[in-house]
MOPAC internal coordinates of N, CA, C and O (Angstrom, degrees):
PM7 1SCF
backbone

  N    0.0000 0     0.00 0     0.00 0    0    0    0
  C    1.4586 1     0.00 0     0.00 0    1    0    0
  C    1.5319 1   109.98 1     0.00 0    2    1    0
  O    1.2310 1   116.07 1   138.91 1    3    2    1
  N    1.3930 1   125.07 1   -41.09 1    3    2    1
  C    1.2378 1   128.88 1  -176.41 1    5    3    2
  C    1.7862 1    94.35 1   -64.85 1    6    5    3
  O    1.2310 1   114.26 1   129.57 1    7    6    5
  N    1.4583 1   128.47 1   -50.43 1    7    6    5
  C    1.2062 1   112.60 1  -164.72 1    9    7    6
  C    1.2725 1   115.52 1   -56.35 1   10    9    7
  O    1.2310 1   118.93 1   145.17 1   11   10    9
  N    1.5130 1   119.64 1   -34.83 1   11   10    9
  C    0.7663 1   143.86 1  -175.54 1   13   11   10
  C    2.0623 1   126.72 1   -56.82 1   14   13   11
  O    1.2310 1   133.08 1   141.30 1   15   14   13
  N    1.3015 1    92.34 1   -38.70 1   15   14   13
  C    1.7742 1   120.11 1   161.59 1   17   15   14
  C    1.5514 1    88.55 1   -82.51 1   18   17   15
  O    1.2310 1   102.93 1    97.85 1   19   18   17
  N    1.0431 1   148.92 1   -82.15 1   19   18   17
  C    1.0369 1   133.36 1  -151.30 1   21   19   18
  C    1.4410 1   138.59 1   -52.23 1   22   21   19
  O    1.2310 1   130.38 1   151.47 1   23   22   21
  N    1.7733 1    97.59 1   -28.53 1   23   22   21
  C    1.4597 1   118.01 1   177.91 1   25   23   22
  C    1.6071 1    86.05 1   -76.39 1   26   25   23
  O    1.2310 1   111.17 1   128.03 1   27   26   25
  N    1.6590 1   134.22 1   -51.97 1   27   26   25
  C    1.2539 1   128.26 1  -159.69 1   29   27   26
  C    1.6973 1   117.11 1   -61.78 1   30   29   27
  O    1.2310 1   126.33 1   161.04 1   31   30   29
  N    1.9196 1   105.44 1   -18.96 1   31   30   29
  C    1.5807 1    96.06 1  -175.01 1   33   31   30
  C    1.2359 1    96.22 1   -92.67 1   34   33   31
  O    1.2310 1   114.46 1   170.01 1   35   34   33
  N    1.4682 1   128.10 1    -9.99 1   35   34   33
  C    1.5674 1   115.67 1  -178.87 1   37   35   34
  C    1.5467 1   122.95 1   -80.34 1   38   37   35
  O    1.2310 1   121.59 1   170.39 1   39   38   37
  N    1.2155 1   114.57 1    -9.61 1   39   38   37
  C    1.5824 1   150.55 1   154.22 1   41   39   38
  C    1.2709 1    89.95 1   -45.58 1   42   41   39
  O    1.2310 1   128.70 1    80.41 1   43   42   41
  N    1.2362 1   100.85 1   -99.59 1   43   42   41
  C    1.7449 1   117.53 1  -149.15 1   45   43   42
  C    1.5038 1    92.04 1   -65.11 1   46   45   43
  O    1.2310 1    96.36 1   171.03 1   47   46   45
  N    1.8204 1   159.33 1    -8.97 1   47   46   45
  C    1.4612 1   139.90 1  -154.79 1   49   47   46
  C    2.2829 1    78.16 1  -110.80 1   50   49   47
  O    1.2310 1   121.01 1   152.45 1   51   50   49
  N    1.4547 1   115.67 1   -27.55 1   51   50   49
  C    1.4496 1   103.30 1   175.20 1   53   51   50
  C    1.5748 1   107.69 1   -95.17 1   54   53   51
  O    1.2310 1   118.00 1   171.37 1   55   54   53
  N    1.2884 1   121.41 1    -8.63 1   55   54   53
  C    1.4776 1   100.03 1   153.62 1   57   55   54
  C    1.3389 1   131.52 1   -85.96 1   58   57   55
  O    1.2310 1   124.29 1   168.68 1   59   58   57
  N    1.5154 1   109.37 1   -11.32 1   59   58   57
  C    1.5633 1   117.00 1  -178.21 1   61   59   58
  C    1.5864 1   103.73 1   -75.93 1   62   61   59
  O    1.2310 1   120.89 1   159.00 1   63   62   61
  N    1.8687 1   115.91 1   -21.00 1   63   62   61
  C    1.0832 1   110.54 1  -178.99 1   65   63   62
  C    1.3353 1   125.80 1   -91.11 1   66   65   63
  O    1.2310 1   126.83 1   160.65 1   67   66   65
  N    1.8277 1   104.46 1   -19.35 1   67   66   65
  C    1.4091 1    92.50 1   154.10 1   69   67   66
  C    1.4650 1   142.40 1  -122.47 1   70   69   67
  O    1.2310 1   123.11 1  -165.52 1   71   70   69
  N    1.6095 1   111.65 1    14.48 1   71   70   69
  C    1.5558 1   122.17 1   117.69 1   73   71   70
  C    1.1965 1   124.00 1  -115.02 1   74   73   71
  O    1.2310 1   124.26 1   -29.79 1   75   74   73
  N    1.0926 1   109.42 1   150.21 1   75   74   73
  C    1.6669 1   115.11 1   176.02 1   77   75   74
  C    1.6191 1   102.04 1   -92.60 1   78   77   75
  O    1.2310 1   122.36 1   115.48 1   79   78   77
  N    1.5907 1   113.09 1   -64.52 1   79   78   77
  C    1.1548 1   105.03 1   158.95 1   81   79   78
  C    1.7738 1   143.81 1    -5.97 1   82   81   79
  O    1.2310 1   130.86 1   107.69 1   83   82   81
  N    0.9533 1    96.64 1   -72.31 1   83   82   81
  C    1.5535 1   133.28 1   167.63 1   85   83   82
  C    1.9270 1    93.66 1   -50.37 1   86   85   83
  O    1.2310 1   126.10 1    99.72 1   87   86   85
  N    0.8929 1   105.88 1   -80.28 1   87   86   85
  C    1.6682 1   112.86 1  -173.65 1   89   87   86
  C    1.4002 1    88.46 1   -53.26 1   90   89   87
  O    1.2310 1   103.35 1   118.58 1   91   90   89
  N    1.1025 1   148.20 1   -61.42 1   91   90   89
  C    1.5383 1   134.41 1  -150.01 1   93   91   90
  C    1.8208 1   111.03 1   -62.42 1   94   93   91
  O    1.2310 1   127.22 1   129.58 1   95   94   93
  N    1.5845 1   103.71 1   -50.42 1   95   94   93
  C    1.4034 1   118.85 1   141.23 1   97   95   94
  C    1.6575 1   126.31 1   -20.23 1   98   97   95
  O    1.2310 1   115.80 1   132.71 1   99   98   97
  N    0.8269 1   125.59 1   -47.29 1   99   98   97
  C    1.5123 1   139.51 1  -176.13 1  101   99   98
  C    1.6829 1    96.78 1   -74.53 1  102  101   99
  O    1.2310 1   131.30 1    96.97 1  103  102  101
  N    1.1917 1    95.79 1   -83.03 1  103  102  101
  C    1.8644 1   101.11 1   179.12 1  105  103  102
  C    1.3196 1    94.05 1   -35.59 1  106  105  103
  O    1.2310 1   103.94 1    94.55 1  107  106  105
  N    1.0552 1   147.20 1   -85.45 1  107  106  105
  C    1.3224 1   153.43 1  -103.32 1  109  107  106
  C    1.6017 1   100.52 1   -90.56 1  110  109  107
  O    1.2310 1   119.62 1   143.40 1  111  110  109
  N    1.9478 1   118.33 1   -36.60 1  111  110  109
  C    1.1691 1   113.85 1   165.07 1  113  111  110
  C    1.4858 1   115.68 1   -79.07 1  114  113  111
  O    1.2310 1   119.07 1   140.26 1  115  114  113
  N    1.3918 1   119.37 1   -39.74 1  115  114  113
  C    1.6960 1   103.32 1   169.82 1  117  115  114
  C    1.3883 1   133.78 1   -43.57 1  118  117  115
  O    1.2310 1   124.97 1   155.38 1  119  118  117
  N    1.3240 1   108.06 1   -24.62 1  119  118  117
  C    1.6432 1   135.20 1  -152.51 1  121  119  118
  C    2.4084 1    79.63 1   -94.57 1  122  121  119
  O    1.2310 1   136.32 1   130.45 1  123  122  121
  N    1.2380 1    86.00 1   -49.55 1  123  122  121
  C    2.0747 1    90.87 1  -174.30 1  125  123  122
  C    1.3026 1   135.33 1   -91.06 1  126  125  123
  O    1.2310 1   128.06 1  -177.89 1  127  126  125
  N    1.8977 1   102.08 1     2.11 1  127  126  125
  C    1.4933 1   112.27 1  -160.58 1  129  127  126
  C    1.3979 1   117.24 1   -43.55 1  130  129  127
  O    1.2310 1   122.53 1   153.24 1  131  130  129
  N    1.6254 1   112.77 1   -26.76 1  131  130  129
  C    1.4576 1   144.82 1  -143.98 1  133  131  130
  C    2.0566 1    76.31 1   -70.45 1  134  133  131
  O    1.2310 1   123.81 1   120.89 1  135  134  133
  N    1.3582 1   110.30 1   -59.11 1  135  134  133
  C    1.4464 1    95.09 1  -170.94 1  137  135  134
  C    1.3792 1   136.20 1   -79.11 1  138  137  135
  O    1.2310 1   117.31 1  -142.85 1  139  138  137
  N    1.0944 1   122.73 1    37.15 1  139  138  137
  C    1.2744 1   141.53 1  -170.94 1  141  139  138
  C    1.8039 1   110.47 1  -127.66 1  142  141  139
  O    1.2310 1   116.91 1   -36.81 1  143  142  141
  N    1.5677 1   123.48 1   143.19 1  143  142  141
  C    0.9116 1   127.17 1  -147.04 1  145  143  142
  C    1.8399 1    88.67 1   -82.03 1  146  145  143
  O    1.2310 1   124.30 1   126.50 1  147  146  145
  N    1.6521 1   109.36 1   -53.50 1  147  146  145
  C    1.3684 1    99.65 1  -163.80 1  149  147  146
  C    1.7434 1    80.39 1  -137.15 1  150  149  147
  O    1.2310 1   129.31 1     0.53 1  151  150  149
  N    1.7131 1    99.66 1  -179.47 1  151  150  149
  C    1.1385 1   100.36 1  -165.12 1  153  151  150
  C    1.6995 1   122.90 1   -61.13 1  154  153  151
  O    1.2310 1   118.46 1   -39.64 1  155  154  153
  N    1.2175 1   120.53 1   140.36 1  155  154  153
  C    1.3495 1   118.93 1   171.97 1  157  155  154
  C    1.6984 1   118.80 1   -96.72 1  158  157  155
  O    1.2310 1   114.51 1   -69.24 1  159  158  157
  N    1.4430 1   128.01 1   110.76 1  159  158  157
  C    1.7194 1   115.62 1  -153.67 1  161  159  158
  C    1.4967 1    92.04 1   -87.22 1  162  161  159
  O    1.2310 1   123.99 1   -19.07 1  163  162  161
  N    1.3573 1   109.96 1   160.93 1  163  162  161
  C    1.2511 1   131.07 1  -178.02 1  165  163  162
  C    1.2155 1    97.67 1   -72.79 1  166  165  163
  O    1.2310 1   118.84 1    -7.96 1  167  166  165
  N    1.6410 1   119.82 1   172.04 1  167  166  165
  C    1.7829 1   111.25 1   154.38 1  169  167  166
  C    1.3690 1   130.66 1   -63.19 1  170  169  167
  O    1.2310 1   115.57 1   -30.38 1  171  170  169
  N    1.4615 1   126.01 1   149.62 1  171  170  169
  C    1.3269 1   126.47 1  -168.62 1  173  171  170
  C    1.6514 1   119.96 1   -42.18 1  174  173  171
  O    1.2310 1   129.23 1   149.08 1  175  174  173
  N    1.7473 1    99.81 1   -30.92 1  175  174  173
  C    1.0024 1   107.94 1  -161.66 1  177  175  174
  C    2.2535 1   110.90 1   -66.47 1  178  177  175
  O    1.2310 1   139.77 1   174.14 1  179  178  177
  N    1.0907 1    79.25 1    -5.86 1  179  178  177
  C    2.3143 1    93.15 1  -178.93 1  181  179  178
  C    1.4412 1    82.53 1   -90.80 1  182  181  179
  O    1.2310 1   126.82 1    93.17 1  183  182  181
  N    1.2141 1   104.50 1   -86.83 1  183  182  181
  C    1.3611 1   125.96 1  -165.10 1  185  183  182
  C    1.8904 1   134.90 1   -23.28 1  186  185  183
  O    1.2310 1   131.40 1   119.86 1  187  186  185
  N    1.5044 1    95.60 1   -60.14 1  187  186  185
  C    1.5627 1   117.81 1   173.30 1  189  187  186
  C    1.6835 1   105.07 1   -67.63 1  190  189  187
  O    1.2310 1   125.65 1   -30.50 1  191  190  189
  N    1.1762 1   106.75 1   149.50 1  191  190  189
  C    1.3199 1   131.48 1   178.50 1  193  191  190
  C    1.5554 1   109.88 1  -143.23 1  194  193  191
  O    1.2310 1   126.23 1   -56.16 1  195  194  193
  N    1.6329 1   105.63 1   123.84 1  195  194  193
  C    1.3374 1    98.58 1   170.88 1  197  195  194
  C    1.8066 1   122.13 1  -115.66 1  198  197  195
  O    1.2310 1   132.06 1   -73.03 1  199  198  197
  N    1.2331 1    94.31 1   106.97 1  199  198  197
  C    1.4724 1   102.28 1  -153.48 1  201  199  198
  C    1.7094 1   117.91 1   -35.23 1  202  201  199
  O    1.2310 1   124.27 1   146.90 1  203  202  201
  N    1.1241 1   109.41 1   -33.10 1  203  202  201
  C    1.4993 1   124.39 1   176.18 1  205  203  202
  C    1.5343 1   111.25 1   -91.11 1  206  205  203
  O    1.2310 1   111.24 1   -85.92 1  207  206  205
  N    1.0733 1   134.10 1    94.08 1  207  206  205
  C    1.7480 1   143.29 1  -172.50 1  209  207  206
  C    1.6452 1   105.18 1   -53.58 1  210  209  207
  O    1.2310 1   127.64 1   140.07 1  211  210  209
  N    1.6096 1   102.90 1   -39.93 1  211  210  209
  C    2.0530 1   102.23 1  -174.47 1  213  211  210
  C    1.3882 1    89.40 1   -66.73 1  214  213  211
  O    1.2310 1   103.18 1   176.25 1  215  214  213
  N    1.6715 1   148.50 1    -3.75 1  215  214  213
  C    1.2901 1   119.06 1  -158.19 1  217  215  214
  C    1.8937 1    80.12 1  -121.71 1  218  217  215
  O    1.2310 1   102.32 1  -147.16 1  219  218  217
  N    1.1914 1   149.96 1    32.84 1  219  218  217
  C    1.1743 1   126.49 1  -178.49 1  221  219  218
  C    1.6547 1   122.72 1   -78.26 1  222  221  219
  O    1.2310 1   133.79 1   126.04 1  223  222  221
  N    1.3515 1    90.95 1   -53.96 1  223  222  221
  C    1.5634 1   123.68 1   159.94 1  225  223  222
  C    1.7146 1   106.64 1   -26.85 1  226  225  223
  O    1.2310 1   121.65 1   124.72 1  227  226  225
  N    0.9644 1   114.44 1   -55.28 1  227  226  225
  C    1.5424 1   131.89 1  -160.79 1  229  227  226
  C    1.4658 1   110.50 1   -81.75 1  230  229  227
  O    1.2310 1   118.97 1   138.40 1  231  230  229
  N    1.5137 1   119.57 1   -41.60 1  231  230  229
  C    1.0560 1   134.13 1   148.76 1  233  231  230
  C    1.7091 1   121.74 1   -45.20 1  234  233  231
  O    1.2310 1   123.13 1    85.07 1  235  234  233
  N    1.1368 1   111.61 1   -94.93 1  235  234  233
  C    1.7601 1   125.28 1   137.42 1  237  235  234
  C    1.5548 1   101.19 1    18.71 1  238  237  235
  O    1.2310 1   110.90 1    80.69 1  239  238  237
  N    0.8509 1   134.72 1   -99.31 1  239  238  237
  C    1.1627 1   141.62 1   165.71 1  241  239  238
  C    1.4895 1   143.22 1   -15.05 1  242  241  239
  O    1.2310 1   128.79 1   147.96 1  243  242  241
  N    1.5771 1   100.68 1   -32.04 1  243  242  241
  C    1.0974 1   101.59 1  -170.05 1  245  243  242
  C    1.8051 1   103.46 1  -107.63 1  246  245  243
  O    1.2310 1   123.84 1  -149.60 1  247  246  245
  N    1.2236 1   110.23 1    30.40 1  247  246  245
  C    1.8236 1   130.25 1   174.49 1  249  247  246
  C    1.3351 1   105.97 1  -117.24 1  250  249  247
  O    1.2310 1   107.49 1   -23.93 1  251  250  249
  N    0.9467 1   140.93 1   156.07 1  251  250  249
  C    1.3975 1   157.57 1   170.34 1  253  251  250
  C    1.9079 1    98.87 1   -80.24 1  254  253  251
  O    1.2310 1   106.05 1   -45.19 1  255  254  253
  N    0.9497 1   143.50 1   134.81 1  255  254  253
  C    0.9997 1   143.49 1   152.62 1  257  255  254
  C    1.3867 1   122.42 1    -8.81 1  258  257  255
  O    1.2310 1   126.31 1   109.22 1  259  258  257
  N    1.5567 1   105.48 1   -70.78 1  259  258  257
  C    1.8197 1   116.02 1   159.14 1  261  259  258
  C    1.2833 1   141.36 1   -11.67 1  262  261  259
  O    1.2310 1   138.35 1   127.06 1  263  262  261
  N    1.7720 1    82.05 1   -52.94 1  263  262  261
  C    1.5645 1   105.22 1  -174.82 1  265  263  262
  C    1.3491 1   108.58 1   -73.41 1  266  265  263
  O    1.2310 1   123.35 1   140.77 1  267  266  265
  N    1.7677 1   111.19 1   -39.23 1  267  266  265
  C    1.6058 1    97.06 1  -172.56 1  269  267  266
  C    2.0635 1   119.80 1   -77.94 1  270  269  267
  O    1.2310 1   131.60 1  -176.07 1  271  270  269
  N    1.4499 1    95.22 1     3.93 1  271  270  269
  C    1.3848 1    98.24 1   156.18 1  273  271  270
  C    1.1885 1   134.09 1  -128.29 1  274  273  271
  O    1.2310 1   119.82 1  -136.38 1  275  274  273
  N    1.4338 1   117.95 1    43.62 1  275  274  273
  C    1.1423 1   119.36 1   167.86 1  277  275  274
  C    1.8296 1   126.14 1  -103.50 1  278  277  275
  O    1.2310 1   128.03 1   -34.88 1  279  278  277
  N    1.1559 1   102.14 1   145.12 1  279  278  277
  C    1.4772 1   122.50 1  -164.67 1  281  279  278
  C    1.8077 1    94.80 1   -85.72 1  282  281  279
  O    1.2310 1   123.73 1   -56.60 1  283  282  281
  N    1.4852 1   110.46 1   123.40 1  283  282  281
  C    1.5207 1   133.51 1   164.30 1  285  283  282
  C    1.3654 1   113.59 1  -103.17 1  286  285  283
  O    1.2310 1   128.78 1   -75.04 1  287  286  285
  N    2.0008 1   100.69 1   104.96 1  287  286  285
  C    1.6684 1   112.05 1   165.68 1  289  287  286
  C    1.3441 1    94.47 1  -108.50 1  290  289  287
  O    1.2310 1   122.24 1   -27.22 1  291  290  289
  N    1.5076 1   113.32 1   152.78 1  291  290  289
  C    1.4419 1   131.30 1  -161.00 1  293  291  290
  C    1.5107 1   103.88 1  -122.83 1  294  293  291
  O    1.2310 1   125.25 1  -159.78 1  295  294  293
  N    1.1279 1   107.53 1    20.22 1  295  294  293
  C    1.3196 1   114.57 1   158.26 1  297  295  294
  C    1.4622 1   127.41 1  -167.58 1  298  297  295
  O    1.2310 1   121.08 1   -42.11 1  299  298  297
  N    1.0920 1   115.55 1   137.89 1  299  298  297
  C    1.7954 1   113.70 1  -165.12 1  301  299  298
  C    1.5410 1   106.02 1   -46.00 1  302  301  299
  O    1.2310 1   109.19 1   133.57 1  303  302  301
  N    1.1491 1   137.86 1   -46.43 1  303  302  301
  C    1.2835 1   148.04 1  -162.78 1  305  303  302
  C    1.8328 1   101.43 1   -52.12 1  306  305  303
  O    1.2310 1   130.35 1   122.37 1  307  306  305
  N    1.7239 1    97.64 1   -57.63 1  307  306  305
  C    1.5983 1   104.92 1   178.85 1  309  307  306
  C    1.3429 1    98.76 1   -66.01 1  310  309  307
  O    1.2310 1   118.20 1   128.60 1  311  310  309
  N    1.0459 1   121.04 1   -51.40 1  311  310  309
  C    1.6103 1   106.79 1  -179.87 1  313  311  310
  C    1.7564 1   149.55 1   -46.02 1  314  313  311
  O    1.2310 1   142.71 1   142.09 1  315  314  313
  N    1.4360 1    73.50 1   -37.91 1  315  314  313
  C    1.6827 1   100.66 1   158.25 1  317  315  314
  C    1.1210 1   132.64 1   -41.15 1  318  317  315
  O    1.2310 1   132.32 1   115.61 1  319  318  317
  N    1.8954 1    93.81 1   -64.39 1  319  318  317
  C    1.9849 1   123.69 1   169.75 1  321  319  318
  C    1.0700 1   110.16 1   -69.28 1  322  321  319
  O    1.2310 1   117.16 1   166.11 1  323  322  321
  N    1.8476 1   123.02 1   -13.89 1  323  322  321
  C    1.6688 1    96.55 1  -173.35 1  325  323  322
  C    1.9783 1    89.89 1   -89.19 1  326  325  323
  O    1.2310 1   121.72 1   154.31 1  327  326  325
  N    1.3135 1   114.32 1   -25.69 1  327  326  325
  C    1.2936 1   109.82 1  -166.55 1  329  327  326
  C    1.6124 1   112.65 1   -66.42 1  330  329  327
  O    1.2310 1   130.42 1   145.85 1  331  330  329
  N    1.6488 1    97.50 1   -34.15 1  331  330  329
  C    1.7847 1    98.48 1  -176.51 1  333  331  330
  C    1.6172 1   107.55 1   -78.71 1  334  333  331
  O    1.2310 1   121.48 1   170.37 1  335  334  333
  N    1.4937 1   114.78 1    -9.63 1  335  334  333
  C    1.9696 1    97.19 1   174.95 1  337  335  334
  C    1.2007 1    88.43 1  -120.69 1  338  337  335
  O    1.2310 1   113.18 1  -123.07 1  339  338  337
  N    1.0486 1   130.50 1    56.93 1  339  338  337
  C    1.5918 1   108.64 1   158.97 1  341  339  338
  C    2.2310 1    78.53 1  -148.61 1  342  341  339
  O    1.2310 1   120.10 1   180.00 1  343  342  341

């Protein structure tokens, strides 16, 4: 479990470095999840794991930048609220 937090803060301390934005976003929904109907996922880039490390790069690649920070609400309603406070 600890490796597991550990791989997750090294995530989020190289996405804070290459958005801040993006990272401020993150805090800001963990800190609000409470108002949202069902879960809202972070970007792939927390989330995804690629079980094999020589293949990340390769993976990586095949997203647009965008994609690996974009936020998934699963319903228009959350989507709405994440668009009007952020």
């Amino acid at each position: 479990l600890k490796q597991l937090e550990d791989a997750s803060h090294r995530k989020f301390e190289a996405l804070e470095k290459w958005d801040s934005d993006c990272a401020d976003v993150i805090v800001w929904l963990r800190n609000n999840h409470h108002k949202f109907k069902i879960e809202v996922f972070e970007p792939p880039m927390l989330c995804l794991t690629v079980p094999n490390s020589k293949f990340v790069h390769a993976v990586e690649v095949c997203f647009p930048s965008s994609a690996l920070k974009t936020f998934i609400a699963q319903c228009e309603e959350d989507y709405s609220l994440l668009n009007q406070m952020l």
